[in-house]
N, C-alpha and C positions, 0 to 999 in steps of 0.2 A: 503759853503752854500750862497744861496742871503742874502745880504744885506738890510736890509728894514727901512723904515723910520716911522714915525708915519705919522696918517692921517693930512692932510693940513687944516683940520674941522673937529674936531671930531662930528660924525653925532648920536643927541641924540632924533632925536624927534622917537616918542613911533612910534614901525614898531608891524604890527598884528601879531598873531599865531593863530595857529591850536586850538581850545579850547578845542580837544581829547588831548591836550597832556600837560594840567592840571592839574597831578595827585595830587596837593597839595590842590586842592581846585573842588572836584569833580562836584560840584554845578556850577558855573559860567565859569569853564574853565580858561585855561590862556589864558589871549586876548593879552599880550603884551611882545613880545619877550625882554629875557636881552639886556642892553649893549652891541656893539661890541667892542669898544675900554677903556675902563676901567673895573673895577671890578662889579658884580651884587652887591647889596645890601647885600643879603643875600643867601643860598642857595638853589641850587635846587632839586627836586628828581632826581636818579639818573638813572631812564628810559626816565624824560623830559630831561635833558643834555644829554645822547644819542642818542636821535631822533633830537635834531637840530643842533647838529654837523653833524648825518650821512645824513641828510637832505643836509646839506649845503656841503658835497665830493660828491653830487651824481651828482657835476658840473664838478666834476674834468673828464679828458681823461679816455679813456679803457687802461688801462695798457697792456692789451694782445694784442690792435693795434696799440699800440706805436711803430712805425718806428722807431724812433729818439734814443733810449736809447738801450746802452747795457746789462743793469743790467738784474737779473732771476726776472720775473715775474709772474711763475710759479714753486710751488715746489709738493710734494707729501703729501698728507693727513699728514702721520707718520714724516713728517721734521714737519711739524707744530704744531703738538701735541710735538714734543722733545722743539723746539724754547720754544713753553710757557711757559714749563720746567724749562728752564733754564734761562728766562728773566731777574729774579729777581738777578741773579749769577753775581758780579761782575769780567772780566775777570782779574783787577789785583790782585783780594786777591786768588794767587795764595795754600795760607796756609789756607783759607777756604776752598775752594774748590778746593784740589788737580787732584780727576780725571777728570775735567772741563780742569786741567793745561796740566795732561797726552794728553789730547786728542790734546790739541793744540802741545803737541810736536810729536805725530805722526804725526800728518800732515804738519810739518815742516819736517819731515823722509822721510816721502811720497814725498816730493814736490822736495828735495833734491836729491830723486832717479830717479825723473821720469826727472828732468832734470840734469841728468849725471854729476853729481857733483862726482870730484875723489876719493874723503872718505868721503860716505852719514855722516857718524859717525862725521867724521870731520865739516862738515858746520855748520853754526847757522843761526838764524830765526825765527821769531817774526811774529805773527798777527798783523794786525793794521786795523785801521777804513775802508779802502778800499786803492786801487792803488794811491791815493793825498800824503795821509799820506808816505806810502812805496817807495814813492817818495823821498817827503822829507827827511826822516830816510836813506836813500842810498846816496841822494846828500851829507849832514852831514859830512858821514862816509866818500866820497869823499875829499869833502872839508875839513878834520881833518887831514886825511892821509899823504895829501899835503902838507899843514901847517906844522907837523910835518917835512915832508922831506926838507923841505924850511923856518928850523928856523932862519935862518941866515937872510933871506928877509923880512918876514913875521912879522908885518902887512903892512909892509911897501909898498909889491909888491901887487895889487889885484888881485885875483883867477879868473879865468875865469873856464866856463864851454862852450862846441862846441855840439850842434845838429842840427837837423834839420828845418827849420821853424813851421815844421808840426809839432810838438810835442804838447801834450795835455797842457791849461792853467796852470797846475801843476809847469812844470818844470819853466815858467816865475815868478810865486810865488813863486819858490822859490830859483830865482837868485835874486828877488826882498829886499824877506824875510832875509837871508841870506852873502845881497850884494856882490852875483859873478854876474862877467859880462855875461850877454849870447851871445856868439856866434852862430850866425844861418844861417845855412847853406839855401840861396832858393832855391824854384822851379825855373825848367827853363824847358820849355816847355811840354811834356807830361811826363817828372820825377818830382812827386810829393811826394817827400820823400827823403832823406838826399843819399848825393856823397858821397862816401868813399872819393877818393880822394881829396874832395874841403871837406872835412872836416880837416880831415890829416890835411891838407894846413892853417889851423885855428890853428892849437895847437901852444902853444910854449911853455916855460917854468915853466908860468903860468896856463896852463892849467891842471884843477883838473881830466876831465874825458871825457868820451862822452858817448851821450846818444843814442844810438839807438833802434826803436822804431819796435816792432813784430807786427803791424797790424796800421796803420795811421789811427788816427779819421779820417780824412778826405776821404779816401777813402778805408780802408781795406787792404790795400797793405802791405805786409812786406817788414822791411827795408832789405837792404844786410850785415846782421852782420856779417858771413863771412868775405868778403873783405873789411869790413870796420877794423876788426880785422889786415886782412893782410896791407893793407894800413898803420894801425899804427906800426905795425913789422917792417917792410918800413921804418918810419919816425924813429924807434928806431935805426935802420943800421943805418944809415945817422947823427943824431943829439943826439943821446944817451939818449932820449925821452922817459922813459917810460909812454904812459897815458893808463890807466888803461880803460874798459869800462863797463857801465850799461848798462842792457838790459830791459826796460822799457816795457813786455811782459803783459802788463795790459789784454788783450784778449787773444793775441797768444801763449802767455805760456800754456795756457789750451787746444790749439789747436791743436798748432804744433807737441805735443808728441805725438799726438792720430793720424793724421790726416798726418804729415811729417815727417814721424820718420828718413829720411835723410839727412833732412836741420841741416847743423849745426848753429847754435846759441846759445846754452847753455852755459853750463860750460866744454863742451867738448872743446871747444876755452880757451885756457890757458890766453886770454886776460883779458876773462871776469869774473869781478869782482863779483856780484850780480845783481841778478834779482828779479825783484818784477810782480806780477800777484794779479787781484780783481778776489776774491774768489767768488764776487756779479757779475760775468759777465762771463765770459763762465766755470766758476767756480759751476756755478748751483745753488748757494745760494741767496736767499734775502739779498738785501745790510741793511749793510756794514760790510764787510769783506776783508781785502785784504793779501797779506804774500809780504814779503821782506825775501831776502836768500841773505848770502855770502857764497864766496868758503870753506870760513876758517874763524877761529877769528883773523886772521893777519889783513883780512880785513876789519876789525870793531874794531878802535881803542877802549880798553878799558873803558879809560875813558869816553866813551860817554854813558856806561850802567852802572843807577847807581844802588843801592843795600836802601832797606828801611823795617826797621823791624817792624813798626809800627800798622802792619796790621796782624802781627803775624808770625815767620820766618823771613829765610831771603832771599830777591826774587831779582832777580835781572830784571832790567825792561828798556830795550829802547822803547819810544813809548814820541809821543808828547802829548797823552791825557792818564788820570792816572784811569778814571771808566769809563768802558763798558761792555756793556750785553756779555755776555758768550754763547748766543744762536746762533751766527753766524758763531761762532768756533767749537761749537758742531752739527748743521746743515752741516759745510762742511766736519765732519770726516763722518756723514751718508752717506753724497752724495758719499765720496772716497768708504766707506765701499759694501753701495749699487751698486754703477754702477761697480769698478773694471776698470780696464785698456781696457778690450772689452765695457764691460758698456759706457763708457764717450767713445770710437771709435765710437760705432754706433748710440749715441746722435750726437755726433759732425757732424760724416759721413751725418747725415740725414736734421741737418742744413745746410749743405755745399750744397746739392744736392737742399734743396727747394730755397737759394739763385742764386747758379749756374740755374735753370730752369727756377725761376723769371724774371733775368736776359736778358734771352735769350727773354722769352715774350715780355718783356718790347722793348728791342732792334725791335722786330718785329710789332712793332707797327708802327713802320718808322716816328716817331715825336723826337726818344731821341737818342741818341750817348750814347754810355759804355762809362766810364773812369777805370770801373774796373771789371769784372765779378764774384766773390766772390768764387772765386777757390784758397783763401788765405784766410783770414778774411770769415764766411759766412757773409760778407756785401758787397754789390756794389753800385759804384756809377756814376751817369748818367746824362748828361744836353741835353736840347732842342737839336737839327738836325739845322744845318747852315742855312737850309732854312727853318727855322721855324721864323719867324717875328710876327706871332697874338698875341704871349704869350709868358709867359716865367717859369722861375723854382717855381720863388713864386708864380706867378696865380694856376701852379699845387699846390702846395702845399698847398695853399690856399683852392683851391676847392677841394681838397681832405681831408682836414680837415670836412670838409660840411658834408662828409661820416663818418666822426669819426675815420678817417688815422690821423695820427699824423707820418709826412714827412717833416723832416727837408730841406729846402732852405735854401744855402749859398755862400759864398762868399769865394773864393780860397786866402790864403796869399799872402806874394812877394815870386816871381815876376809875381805870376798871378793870380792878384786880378781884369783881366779880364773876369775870369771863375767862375761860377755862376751853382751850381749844388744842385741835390737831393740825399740823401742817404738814402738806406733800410737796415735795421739789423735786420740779421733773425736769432733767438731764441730759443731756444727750449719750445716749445710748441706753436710758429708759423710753422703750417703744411703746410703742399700740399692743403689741401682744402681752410684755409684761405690767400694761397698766389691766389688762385683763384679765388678768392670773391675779392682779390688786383687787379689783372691784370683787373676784370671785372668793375670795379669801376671805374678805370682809363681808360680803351677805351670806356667808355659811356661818359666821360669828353670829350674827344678829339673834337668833334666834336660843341662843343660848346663853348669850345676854339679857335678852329681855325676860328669862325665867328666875333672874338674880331677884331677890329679894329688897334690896340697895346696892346700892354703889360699893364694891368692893375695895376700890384703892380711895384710901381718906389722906394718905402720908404721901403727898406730893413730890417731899424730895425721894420717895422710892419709885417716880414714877419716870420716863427715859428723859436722857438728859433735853437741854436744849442746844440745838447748833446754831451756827450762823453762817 
């Protein structure tokens, strides 16, 4: 989450209100809105603290034209009525509320079959807060494994971990967190996402795993888990090496099974160790939810789950945070229940198809270059035409914020922090009709763009944030 500070003045002089939304003093009204930055006096009703909270998000973005974000921003009436449900349920008093518990361990069952794991029965897997968290709980279990294998070095030797540049901010928190070293493999010219081989060429004795990643924030692209797989077989012939690998499938795990059923990168690859998927992102549910899966409990050292009977029972619990709502767990057994295996194909199908179409528009606009078409990821990503000099990615982005697009502009890693692009993430429940209200928005810019003299925005961090 951001980090925030307090205000550098706190600002108290008396700001007006609505005197309809008085209810405390029907006669005069309230003229004088609370405090923002310390506590009110005393309290309020609880229709006026409603209206100037909901007053004060009617600034916030449209979530439904949010470019930028992969999370569901839409769900179904009936997910919404269960979530309220179950708000109050907290997901680790597992001995309170056991069918809350049941439901999360089918969809551990579930997620364990859909990606070919060799004994559904056999793997284990946990919810967590979303794909950050499942991160971290898999590096962990990485980094313990290792340790163990290498008591003899150990603490002496430091762990390293090898992926790709591209990887989401996660994995650097939690080389940071953790203190392994990151190995990162860059970009080199239009490969924007991890070499098998120049990773291989990373490992060594030290090294706890690798990460490869099913759909690059950055551009949508899936990694080659495959032959990143084989590559490390490779290094095991040769150097007696075995590193294990994570499949960081934060999107593409929800994709690929519907959408690729012939790529391998699951657990049909006897490499790989565990995979983590947000259940908040092509998962269908409102964040935060995410799952992390291993093959087996070989691979999740024991010790790292511990056991606390204090809540009633006896539960056994890996997770970095100890209380969270139970509604996002029960929310995504609906969505498996409801959609089914055709279900979530012809969701997915249908976002892949208004990406891939978007795509194409966009490209015929003759102002932007593809970097990627969204025939993997439904997202693609695109920067200015070589001979485009008036503007650049953040002026788009900019002026298409103006329309209420929220269109991430950014700045490509090493070694090509040359490249300066926009990225679209298309959703379920961005259609064919709202990607055409996009395309229309955007060639009514052009032209008033290309009368810019230069590029207007030079100051990058002014320019929209970046998501993941």
């Amino acid at each position: 989450m951001p980090l925030h500070t307090g205000p550098e003045k706190p600002d108290e002089r008396p700001r007006a209100a609505n005197p309809f939304y008085g209810e405390a003093n029907p006669v005069g009204g309230m003229t004088e809105a609370p405090p923002q930055h310390r506590l009110p006096d005393g309290p309020l009703p609880p229709a006026t603290a409603y209206q100037l909270v909901h007053d004060e998000l009617m600034l916030d973005g449209n979530s439904r034209l949010n470019l930028a974000t992969f999370v569901t921003t839409w769900m179904e009436p009936q997910a919404d009525v269960l979530m309220a449900e179950c708000r109050d349920k907290n997901m680790i008093d597992k001995d309170e509320y056991p069918r809350t518990a049941e439901l999360e361990r089918r969809c551990v069952a579930m997620l364990a079959d859909l990606w070919n794991a060799p004994d559904p029965s056999a793997a284990v897997g946990c919810s967590t807060t979303g794909s950050s968290e499942a991160c971290m709980l898999a590096g962990m279990a990485l980094k313990r494994r290792w340790a163990k294998k290498n008591a003899d070095r150990y603490p002496g030797a430091r762990p390293n971990l090898v992926m790709g540049v591209n990887v989401q901010v996660c994995w650097e928190k939690f080389c940071t967190f953790w203190e392994v070293e990151a190995r990162q493999v860059p970009m080199e010219g239009d490969r924007f996402h991890l070499d098998p081989q120049a990773a291989a060429e990373l490992c060594d004795e030290n090294t706890i795993g690798v990460v490869g990643i099913l759909g690059s924030t950055f551009d949508g692209s899936y990694e080659p888990i495959a032959e990143l797989c084989t590559a490390l077989d490779e290094l095991q012939e040769r150097t007696g090496l075995d590193i294990p690998v994570h499949v960081d499938g934060a999107s593409g795990a929800m994709v690929a099974p519907f959408l690729d059923a012939d790529l391998l990168w699951d657990f049909r690859l006897p490499r790989v160790a565990s995979i983590n998927t947000s259940g908040h992102k092509y998962g269908l549910v409102y964040p935060g939810v995410g799952w992390a899966l291993w093959r087996s409990a070989a691979e999740l050292p024991e010790e790292l789950v511990f056991r606390v009977n204090y809540l009633g029972g006896d539960m056994p619990t890996f997770a970095l945070n100890f209380s969270r709502p139970g509604a996002q767990v029960v929310a995504q057994y609906y969505t498996f229940l409801r959609l089914g295996r055709e279900g979530f194909r012809a969701v997915q199908q249908a976002t892949r198809d208004v990406a891939m179409g978007l795509a194409d528009r966009v490209e015929g606009l003759g102002d932007f270059r593809l970097l990627t078409r969204g025939d993997q990821l439904p997202v693609f990503a695109f920067t200015t035409a070589t001979d485009v000099t008036a503007y650049d990615v953040f002026d788009v982005s900019r002026r298409m914020r103006e329309r209420g697009w929220l269109v991430p502009a950014y700045t490509f890693p090493a070694n090509r922090e040359d490249l300066s692009a926009l990225r679209v993430v298309c959703r379920n429940g961005f259609s064919s009709d709202l990607a055409e209200l996009f395309i229309e928005d955007l060639g009514r810019l052009l032209p008033e763009l290309r009368r810019q003299p230069n590029p207007l925005t030079h100051d990058t961090e002014a320019a929209t944030g970046f998501h993941h």
